[in-house]
Each structure stands twice: as C-alpha cells, then as structure tokens.
FIFIDREN-435840 format. One record per atom (N, C-alpha, C, O): residue in one letter; atom name; z negated, y, x. Coordinates in steps of 0.05 Angstrom, whole numbers. Each point is the difference from the previous one (the first is absolute). Layout:
{res:A atom:CA z:Z y:Y x:X}
...
//
This chain:
{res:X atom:N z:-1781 y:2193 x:1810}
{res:X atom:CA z:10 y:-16 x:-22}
{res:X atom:C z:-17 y:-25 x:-3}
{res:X atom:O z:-11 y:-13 x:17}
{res:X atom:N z:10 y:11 x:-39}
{res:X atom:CA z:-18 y:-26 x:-8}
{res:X atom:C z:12 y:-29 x:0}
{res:X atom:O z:24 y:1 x:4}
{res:X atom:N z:-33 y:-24 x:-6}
{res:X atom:CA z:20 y:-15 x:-8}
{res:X atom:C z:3 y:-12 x:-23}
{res:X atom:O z:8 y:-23 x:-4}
{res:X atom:N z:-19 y:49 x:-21}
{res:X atom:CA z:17 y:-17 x:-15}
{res:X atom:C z:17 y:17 x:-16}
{res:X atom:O z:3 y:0 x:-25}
{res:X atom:N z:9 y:20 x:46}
{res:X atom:CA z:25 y:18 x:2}
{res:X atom:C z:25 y:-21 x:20}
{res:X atom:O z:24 y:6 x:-1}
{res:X atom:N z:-31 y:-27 x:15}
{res:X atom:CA z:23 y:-8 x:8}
{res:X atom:C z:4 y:-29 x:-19}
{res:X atom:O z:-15 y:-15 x:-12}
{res:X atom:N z:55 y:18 x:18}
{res:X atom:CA z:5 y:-18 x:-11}
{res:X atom:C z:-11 y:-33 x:6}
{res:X atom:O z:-12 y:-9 x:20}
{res:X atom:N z:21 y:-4 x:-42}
{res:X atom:CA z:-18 y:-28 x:-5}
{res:X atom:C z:22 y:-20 x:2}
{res:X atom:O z:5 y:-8 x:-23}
{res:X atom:N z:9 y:-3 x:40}
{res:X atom:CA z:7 y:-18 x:11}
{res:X atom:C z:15 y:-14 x:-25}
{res:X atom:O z:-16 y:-9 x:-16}
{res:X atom:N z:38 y:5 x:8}
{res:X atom:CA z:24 y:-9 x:-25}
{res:X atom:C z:-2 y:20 x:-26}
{res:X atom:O z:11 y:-3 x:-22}
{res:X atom:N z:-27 y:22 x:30}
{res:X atom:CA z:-13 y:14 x:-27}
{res:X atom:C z:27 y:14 x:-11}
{res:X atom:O z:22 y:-1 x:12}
{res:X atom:N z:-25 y:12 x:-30}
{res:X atom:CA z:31 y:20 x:-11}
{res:X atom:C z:-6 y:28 x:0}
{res:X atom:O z:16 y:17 x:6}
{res:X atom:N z:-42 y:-13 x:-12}
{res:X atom:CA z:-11 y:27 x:-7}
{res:X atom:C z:-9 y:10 x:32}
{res:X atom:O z:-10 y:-13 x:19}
{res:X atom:N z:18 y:42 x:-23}
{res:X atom:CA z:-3 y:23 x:19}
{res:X atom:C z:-21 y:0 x:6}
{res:X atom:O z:-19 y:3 x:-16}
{res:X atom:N z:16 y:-6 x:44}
{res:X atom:CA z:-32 y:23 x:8}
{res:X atom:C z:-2 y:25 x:-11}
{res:X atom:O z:18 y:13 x:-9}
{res:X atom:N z:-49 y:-5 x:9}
{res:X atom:CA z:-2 y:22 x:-11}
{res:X atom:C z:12 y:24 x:29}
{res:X atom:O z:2 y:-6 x:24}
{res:X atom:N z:2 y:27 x:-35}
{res:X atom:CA z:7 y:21 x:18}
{res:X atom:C z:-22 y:9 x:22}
{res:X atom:O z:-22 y:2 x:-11}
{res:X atom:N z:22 y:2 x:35}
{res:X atom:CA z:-15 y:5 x:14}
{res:X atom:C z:-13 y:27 x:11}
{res:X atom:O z:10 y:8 x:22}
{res:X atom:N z:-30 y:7 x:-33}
{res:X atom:CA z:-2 y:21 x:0}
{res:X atom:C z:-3 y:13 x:23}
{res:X atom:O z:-11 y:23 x:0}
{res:X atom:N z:20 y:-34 x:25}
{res:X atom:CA z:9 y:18 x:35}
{res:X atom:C z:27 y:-23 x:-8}
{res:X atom:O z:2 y:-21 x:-14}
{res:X atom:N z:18 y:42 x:35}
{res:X atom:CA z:29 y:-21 x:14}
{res:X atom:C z:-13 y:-1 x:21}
{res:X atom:O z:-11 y:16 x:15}
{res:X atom:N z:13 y:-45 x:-15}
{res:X atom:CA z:-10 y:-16 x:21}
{res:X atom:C z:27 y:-5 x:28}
{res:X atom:O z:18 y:-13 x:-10}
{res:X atom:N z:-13 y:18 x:32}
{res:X atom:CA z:14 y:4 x:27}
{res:X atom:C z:-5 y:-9 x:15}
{res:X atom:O z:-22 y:6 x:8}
{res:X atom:N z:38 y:-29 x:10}
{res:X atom:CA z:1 y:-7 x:17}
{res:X atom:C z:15 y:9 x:29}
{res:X atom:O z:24 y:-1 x:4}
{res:X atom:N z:-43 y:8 x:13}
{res:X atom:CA z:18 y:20 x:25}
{res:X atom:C z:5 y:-16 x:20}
{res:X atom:O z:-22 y:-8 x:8}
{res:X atom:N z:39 y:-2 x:4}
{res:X atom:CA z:7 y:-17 x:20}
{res:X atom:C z:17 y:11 x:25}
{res:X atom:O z:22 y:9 x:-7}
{res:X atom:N z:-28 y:-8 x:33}
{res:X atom:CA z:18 y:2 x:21}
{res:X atom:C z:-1 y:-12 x:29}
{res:X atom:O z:-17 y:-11 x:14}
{res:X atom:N z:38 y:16 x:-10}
{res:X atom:CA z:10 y:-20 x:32}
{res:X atom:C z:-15 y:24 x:17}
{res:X atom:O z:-5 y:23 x:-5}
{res:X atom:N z:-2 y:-42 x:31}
{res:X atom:CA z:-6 y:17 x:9}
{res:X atom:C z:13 y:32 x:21}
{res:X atom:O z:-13 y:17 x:12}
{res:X atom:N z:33 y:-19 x:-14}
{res:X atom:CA z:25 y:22 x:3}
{res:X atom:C z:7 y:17 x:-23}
{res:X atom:O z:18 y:17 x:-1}
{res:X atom:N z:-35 y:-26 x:-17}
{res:X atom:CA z:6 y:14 x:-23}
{res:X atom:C z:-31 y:24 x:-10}
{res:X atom:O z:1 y:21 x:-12}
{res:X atom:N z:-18 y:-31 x:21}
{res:X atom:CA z:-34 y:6 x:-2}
{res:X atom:C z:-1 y:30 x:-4}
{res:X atom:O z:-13 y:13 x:-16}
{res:X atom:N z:34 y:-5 x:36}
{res:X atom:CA z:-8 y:40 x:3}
{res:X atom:C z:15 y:8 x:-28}
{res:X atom:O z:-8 y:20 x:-12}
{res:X atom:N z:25 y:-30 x:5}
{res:X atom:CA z:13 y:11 x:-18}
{res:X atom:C z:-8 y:-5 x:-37}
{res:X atom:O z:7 y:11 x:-21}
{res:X atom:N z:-25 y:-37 x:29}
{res:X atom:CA z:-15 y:-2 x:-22}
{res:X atom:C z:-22 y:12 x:-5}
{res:X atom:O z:-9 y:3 x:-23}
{res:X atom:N z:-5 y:6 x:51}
{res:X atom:CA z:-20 y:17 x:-5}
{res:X atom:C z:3 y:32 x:-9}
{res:X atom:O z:-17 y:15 x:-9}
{res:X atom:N z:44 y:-10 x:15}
{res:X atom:CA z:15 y:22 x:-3}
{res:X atom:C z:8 y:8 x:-36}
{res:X atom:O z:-3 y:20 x:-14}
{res:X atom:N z:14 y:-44 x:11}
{res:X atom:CA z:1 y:-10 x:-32}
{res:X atom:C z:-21 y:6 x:-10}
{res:X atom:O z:3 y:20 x:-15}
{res:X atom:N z:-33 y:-31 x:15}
{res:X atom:CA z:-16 y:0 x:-12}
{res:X atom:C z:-19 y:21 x:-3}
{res:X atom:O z:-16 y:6 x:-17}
{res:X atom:N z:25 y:6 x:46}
{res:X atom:CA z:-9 y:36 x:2}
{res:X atom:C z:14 y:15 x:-21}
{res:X atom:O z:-16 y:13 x:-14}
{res:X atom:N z:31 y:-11 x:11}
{res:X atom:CA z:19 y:17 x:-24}
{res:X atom:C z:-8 y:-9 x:-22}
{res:X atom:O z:-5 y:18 x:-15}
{res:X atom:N z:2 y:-42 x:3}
{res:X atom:CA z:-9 y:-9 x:-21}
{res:X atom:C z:-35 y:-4 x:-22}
{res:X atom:O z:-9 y:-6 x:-22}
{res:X atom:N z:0 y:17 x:55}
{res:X atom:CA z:-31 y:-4 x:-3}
{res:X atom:C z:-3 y:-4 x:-26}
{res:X atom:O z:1 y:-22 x:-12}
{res:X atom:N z:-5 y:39 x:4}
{res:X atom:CA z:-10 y:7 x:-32}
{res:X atom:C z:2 y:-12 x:-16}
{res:X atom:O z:-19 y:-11 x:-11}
{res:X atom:N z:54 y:6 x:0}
{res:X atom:CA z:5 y:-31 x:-15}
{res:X atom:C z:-16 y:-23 x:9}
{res:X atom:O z:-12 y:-15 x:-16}
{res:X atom:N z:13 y:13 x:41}
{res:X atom:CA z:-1 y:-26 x:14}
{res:X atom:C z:-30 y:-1 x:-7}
{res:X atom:O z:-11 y:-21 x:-5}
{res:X atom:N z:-2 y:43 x:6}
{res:X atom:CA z:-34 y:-5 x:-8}
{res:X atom:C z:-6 y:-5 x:-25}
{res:X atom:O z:-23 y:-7 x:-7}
{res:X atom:N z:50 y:12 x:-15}
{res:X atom:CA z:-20 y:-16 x:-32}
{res:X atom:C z:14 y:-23 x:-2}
{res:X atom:O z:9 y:-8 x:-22}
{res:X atom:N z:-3 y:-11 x:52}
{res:X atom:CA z:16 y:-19 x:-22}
{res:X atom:C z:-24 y:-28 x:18}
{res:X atom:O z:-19 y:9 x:13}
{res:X atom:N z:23 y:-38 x:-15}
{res:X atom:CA z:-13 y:-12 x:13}
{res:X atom:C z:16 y:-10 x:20}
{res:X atom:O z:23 y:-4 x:-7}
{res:X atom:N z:-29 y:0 x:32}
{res:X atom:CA z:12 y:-5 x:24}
{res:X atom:C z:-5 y:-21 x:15}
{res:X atom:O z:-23 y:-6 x:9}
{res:X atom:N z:48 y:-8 x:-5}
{res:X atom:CA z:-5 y:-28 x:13}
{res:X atom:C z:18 y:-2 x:29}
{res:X atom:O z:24 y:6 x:-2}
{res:X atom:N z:-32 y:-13 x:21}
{res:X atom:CA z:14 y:-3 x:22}
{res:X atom:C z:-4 y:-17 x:28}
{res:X atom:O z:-21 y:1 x:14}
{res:X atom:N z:47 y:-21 x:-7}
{res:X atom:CA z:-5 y:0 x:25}
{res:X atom:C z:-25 y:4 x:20}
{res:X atom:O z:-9 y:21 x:-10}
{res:X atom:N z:-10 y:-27 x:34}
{res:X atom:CA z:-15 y:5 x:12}
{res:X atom:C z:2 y:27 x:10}
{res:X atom:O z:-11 y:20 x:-10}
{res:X atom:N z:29 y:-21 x:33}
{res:X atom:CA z:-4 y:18 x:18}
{res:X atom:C z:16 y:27 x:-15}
{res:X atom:O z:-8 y:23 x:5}
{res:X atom:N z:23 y:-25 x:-18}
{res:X atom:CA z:9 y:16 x:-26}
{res:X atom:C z:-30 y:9 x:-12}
{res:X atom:O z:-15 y:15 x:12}
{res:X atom:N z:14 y:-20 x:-24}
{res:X atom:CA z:-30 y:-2 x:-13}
{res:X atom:C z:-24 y:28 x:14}
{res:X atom:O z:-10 y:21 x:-8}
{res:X atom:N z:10 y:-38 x:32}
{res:X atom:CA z:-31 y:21 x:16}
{res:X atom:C z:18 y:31 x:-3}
{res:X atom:O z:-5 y:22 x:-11}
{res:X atom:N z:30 y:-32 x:26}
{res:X atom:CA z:11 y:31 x:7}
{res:X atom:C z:-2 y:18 x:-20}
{res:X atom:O z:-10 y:22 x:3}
{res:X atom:N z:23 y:-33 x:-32}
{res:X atom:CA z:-1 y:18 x:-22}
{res:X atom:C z:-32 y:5 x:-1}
{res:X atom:O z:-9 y:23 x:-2}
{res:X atom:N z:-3 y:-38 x:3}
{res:X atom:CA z:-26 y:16 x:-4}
{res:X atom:C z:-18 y:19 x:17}
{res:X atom:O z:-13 y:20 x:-7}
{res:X atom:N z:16 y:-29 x:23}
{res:X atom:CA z:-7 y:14 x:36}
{res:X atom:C z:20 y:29 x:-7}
{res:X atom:O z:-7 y:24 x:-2}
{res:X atom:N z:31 y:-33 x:0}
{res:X atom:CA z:20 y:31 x:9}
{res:X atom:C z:5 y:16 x:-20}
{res:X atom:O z:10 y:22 x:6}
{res:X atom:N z:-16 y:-28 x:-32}
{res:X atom:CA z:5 y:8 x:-35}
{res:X atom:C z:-11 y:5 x:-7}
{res:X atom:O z:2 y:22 x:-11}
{res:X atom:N z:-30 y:-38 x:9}
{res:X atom:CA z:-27 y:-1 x:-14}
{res:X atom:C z:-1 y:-13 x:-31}
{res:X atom:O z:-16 y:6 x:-18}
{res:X atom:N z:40 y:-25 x:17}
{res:X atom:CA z:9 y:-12 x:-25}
{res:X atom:C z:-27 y:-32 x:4}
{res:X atom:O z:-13 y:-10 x:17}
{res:X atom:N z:18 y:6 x:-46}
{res:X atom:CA z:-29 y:-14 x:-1}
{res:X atom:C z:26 y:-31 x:-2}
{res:X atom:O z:16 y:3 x:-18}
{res:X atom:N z:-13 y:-20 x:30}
{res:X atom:CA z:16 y:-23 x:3}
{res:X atom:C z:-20 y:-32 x:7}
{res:X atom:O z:-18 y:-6 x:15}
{res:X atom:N z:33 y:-6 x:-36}
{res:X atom:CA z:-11 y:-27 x:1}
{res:X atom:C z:26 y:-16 x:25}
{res:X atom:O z:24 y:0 x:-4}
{res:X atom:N z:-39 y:-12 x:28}
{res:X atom:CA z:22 y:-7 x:17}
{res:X atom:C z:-7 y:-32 x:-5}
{res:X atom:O z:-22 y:-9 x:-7}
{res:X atom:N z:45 y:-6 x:13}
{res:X atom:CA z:4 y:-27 x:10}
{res:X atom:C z:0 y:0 x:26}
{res:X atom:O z:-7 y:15 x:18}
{res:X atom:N z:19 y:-40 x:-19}
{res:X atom:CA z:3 y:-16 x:32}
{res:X atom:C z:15 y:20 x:7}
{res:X atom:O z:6 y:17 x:-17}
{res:X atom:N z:2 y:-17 x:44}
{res:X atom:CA z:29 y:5 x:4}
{res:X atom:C z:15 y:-3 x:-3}
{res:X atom:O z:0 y:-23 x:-8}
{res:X atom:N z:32 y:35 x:9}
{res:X atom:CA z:25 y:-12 x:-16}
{res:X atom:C z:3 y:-41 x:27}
{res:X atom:O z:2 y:-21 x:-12}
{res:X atom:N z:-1 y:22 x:40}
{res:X atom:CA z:3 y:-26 x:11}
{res:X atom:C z:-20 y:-25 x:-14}
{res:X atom:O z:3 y:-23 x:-8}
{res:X atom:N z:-27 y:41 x:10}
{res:X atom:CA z:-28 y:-17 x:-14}
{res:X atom:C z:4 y:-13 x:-29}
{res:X atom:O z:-10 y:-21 x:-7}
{res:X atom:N z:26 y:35 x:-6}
{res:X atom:CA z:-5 y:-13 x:-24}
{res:X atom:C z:8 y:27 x:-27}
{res:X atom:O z:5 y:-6 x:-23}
{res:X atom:N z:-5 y:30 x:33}
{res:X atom:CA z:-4 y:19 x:-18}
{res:X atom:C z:17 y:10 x:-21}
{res:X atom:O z:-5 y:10 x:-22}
{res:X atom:N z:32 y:-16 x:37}
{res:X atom:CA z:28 y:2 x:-18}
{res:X atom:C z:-5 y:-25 x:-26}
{res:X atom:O z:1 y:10 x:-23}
{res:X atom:N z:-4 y:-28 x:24}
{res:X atom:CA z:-18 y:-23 x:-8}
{res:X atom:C z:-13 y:7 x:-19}
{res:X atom:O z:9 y:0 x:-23}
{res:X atom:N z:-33 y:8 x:28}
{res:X atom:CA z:-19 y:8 x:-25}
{res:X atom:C z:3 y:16 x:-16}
{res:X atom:O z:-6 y:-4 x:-23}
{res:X atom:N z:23 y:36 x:35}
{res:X atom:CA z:6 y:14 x:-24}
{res:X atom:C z:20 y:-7 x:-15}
{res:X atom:O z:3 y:12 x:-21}
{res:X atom:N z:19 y:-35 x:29}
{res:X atom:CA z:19 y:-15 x:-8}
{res:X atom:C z:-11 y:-16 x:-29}
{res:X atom:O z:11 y:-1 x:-22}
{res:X atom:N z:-32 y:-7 x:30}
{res:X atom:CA z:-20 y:-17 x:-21}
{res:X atom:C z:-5 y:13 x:-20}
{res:X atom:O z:7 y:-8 x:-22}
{res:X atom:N z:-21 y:33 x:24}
{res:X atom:CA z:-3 y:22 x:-20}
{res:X atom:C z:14 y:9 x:-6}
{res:X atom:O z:-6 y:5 x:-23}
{res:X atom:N z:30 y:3 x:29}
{res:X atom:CA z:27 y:9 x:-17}
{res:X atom:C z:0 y:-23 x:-13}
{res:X atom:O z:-9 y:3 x:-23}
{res:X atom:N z:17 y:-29 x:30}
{res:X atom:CA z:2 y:-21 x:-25}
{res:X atom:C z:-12 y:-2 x:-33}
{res:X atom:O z:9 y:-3 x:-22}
{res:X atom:N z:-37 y:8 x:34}
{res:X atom:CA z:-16 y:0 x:-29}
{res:X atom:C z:-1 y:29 x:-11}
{res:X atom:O z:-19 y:7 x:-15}
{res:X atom:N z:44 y:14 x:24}
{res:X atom:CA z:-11 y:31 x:-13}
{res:X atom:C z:-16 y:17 x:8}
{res:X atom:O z:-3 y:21 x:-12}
{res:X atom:N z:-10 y:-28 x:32}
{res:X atom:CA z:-25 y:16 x:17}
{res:X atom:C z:17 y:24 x:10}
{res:X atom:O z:-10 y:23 x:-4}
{res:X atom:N z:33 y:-26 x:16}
{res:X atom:CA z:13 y:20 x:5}
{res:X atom:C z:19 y:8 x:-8}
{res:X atom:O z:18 y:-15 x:-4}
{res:X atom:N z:-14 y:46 x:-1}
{res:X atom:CA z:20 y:16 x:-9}
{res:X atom:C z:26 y:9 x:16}
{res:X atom:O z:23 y:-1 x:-10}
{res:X atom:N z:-25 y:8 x:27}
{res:X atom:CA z:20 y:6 x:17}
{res:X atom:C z:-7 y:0 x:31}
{res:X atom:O z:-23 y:7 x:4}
{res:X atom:N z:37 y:-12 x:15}
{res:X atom:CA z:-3 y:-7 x:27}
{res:X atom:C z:21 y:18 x:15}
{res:X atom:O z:24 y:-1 x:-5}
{res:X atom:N z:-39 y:22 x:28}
{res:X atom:CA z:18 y:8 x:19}
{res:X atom:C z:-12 y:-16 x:24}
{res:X atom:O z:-23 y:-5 x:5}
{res:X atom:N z:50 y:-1 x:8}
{res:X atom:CA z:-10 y:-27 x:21}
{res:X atom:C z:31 y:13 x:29}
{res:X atom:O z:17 y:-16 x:9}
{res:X atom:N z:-17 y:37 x:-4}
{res:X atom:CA z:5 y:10 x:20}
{res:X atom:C z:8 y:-29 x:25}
{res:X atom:O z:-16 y:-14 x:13}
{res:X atom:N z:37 y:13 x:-14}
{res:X atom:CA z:11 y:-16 x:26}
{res:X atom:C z:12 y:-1 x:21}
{res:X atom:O z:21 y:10 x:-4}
{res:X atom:N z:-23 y:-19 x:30}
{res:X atom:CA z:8 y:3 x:12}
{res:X atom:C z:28 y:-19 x:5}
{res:X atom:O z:-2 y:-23 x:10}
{res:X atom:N z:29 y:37 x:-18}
{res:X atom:CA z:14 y:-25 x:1}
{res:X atom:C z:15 y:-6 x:35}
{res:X atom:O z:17 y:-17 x:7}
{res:X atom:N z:-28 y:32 x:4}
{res:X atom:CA z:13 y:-1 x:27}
{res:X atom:C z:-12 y:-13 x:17}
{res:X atom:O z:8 y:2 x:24}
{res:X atom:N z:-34 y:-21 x:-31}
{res:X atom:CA z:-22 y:-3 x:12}
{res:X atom:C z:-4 y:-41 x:-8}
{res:X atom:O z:-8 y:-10 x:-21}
{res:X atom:N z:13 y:2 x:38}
{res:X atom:CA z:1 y:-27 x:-15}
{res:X atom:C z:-33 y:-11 x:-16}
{res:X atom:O z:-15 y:-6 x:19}
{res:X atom:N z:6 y:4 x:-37}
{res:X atom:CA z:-30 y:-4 x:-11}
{res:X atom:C z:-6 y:-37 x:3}
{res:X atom:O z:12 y:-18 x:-12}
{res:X atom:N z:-32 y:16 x:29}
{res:X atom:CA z:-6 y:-32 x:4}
{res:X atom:C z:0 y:-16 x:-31}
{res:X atom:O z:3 y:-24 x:-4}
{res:X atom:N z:-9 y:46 x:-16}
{res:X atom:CA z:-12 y:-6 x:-25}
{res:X atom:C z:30 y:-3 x:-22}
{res:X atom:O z:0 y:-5 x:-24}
{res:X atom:N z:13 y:8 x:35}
{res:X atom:CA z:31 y:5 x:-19}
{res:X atom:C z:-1 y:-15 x:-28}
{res:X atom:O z:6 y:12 x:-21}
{res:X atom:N z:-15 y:-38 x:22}
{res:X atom:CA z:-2 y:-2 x:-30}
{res:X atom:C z:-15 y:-2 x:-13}
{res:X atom:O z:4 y:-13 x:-21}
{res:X atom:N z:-34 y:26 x:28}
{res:X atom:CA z:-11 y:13 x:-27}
{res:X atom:C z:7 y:28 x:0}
{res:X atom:O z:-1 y:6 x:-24}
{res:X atom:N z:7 y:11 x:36}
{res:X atom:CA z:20 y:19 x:-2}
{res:X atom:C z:11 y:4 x:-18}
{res:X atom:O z:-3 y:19 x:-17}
{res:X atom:N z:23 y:-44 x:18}
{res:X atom:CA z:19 y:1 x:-20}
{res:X atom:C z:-3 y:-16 x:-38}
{res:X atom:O z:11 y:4 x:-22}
{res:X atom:N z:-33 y:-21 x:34}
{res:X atom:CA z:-15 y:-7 x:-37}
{res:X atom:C z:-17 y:21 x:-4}
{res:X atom:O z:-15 y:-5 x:-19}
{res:X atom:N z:12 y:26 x:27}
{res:X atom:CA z:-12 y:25 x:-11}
{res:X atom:C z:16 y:12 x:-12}
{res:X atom:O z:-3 y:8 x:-23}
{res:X atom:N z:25 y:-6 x:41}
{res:X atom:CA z:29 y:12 x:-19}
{res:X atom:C z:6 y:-9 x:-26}
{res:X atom:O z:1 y:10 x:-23}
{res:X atom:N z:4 y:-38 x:36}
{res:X atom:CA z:10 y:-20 x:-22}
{res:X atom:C z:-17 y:7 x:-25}
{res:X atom:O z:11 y:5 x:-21}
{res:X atom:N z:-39 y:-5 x:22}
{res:X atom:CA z:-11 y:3 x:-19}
{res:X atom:C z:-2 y:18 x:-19}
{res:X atom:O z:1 y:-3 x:-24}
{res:X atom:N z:-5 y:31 x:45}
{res:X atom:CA z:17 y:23 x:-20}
{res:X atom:C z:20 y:6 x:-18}
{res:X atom:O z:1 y:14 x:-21}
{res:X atom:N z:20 y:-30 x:34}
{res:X atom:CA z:26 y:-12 x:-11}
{res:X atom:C z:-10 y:-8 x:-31}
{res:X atom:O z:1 y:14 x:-20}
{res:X atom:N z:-14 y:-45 x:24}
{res:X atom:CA z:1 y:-16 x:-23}
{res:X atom:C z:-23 y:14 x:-20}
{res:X atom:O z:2 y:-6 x:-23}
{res:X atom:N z:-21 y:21 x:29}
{res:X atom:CA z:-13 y:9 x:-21}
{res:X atom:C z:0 y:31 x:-12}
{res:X atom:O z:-11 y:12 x:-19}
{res:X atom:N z:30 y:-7 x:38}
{res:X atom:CA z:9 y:30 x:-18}
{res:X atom:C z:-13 y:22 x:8}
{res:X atom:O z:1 y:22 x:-11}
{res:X atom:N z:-20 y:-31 x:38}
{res:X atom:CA z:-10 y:25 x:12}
{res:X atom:C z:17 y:10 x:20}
{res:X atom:O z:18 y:-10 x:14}
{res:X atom:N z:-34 y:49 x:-17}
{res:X atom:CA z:29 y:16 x:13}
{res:X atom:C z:-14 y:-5 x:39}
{res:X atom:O z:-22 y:-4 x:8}
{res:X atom:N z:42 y:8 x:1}
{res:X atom:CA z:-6 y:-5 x:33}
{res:X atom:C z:13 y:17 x:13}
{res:X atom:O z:24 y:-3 x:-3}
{res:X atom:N z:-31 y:26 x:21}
{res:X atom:CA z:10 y:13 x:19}
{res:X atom:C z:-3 y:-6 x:22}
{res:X atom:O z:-22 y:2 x:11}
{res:X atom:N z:52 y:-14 x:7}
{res:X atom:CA z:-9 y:-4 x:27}
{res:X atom:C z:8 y:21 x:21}
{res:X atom:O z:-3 y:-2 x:25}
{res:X atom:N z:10 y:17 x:-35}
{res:X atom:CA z:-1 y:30 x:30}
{res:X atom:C z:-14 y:28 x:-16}
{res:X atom:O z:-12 y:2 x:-21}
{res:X atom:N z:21 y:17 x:42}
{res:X atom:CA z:-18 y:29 x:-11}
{res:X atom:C z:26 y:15 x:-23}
{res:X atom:O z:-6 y:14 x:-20}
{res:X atom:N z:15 y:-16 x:22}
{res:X atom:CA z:16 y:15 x:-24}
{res:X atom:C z:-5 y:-23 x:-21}
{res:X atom:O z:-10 y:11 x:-20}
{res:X atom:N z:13 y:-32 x:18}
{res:X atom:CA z:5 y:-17 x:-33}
{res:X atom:C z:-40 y:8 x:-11}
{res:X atom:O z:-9 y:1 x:-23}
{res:X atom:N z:-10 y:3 x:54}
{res:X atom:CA z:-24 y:-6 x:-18}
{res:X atom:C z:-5 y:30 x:-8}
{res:X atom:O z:-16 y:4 x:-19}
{res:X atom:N z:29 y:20 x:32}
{res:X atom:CA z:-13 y:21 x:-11}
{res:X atom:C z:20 y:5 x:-26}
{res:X atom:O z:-4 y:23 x:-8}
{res:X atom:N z:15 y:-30 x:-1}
{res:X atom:CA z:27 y:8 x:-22}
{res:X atom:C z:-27 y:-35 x:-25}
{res:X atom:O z:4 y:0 x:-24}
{res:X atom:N z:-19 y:-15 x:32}
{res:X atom:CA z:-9 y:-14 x:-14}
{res:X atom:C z:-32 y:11 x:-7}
{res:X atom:O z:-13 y:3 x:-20}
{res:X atom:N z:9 y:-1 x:42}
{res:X atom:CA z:-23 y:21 x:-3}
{res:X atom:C z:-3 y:23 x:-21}
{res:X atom:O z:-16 y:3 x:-18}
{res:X atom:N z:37 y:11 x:26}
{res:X atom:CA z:-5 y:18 x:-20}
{res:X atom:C z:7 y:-4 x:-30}
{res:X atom:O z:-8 y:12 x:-20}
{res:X atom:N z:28 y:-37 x:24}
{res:X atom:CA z:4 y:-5 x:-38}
{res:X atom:C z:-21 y:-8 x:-12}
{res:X atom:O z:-2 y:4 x:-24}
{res:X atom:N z:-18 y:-19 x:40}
{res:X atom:CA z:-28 y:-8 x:-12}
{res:X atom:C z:-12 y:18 x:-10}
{res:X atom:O z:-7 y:-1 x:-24}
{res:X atom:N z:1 y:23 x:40}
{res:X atom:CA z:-16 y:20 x:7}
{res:X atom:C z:6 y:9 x:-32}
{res:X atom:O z:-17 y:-1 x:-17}
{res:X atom:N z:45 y:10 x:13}
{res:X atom:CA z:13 y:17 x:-21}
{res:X atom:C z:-16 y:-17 x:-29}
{res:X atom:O z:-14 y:10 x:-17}
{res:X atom:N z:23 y:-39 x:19}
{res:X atom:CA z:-6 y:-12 x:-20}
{res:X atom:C z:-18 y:-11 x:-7}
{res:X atom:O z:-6 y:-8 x:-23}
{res:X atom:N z:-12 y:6 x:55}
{res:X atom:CA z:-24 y:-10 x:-10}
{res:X atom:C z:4 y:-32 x:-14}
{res:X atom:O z:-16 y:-4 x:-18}
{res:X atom:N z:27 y:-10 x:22}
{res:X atom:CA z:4 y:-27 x:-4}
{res:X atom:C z:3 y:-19 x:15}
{res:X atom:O z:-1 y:6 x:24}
{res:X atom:N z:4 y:-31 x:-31}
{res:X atom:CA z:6 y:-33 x:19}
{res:X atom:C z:23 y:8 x:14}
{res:X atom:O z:12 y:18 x:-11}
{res:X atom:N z:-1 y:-27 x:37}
{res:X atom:CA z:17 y:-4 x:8}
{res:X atom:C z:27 y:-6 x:-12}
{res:X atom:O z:19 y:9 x:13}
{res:X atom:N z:-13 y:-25 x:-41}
{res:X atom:CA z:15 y:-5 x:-16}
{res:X atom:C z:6 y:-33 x:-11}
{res:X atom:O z:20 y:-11 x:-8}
{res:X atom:N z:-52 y:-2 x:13}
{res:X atom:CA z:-2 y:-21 x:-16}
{res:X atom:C z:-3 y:-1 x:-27}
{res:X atom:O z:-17 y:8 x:-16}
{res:X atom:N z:33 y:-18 x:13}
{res:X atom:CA z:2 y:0 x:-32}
{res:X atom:C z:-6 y:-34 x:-9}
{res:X atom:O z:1 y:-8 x:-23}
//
C-alpha cells in the first residue's frame, strides 16, 4: 500500500481500497502451535493477502508456512504497539491475535490498546481458533476489509 492510500489525519474522505487485505497475525506464546496450525490450513488465502506480525510469530509463519510476513518487535518489545499504530491509520484490515488468557502477559496493556483499538476503529479481531477460522473464511468468501466502514 502506498501512502497515499492511507488516511490523512482530520480528513473526511476514504482511503482508497487496498488491492491485498492486509492481516495482522499475533500470538502468545502458548498459543504459537496453534497459530501455526491456523495458518497451515489457510496457506493460500493467507498468501494473497499482506501480512503483518509480532516477531517470533512472524519467523515461525515463515520458517513453518512459507508465508512471506512483514514482522515487528515482539509483542513485550513493542509489537502489539506498532501494529496497534497501523490499525490506527487503516494499514490494517483485520487482526487474529490468538491469546493466551490463562497465562498472565508482562505486556497486558498494550494487549489490551490493541483491542481497544480494534474496538474504536471498526476493525474485525479474532482472539481464539474458532472466532479466527469462522473470520478467515468470511474474508476469504468476500474478499474484503475486515468491516471498516
């Protein structure tokens, strides 16, 4: 995506549409096998869209998938954070962010302004394996944004 497909800061008018859905893959690390598991089944989708993730998230899908992924920090480092940032300005479409809720995260609240953020801008967010494969595939079907409108 270019930038001057994203939105412009008080602007009114829409970004232009982005010709890949752009995805953010995120997981705890108790969560890792099952995202790689996720993303095994999904290969295919998951290979025309653009892919953003977490660090150590990140290598694995690419190492274990062979999915081509742009990684951040790690989610403690900073990574929840940055793709947090890019959802803000529209960079991102939809986020599966796989959690571990049994697991206390040193990082808890950017964690949760990742959420939050999803929340306030209308992007869709799956945080376990049933909500992302039932989201997954509605993309897949429609071929569209997450459901920013």
């Amino acid at each position: 995506m270019t930038a001057s497909t994203a939105p412009v800061p008080g602007s009114t008018a829409a970004p232009a549409a982005p010709a890949r859905l752009r995805i953010a893959l995120i997981a705890h690390d108790g969560k890792k096998d099952e995202m790689v598991m996720l993303a095994t089944e999904f290969a295919g989708f998951l290979g025309g869209c653009d892919l953003v993730a977490t660090g150590t998230t990140g290598s694995r899908l690419a190492a274990e998938v062979g999915l081509t992924v742009e990684r951040m920090l790690s989610g403690p480092h900073g990574g929840d954070l940055q793709i947090g940032a890019r959802l803000a300005v529209g960079l991102v479409d939809a986020v599966v962010f796989l959690r571990d809720p049994m697991t206390p995260q040193p990082h808890e609240p950017d964690i949760n302004a990742l959420v939050r953020a999803c929340d306030v801008h209308n992007v869709a967010c799956a945080t376990n394996v049933t909500s992302s494969r039932l989201m997954l595939r509605s993309l897949q079907v429609l071929g569209t944004g997450g459901g920013r409108e």
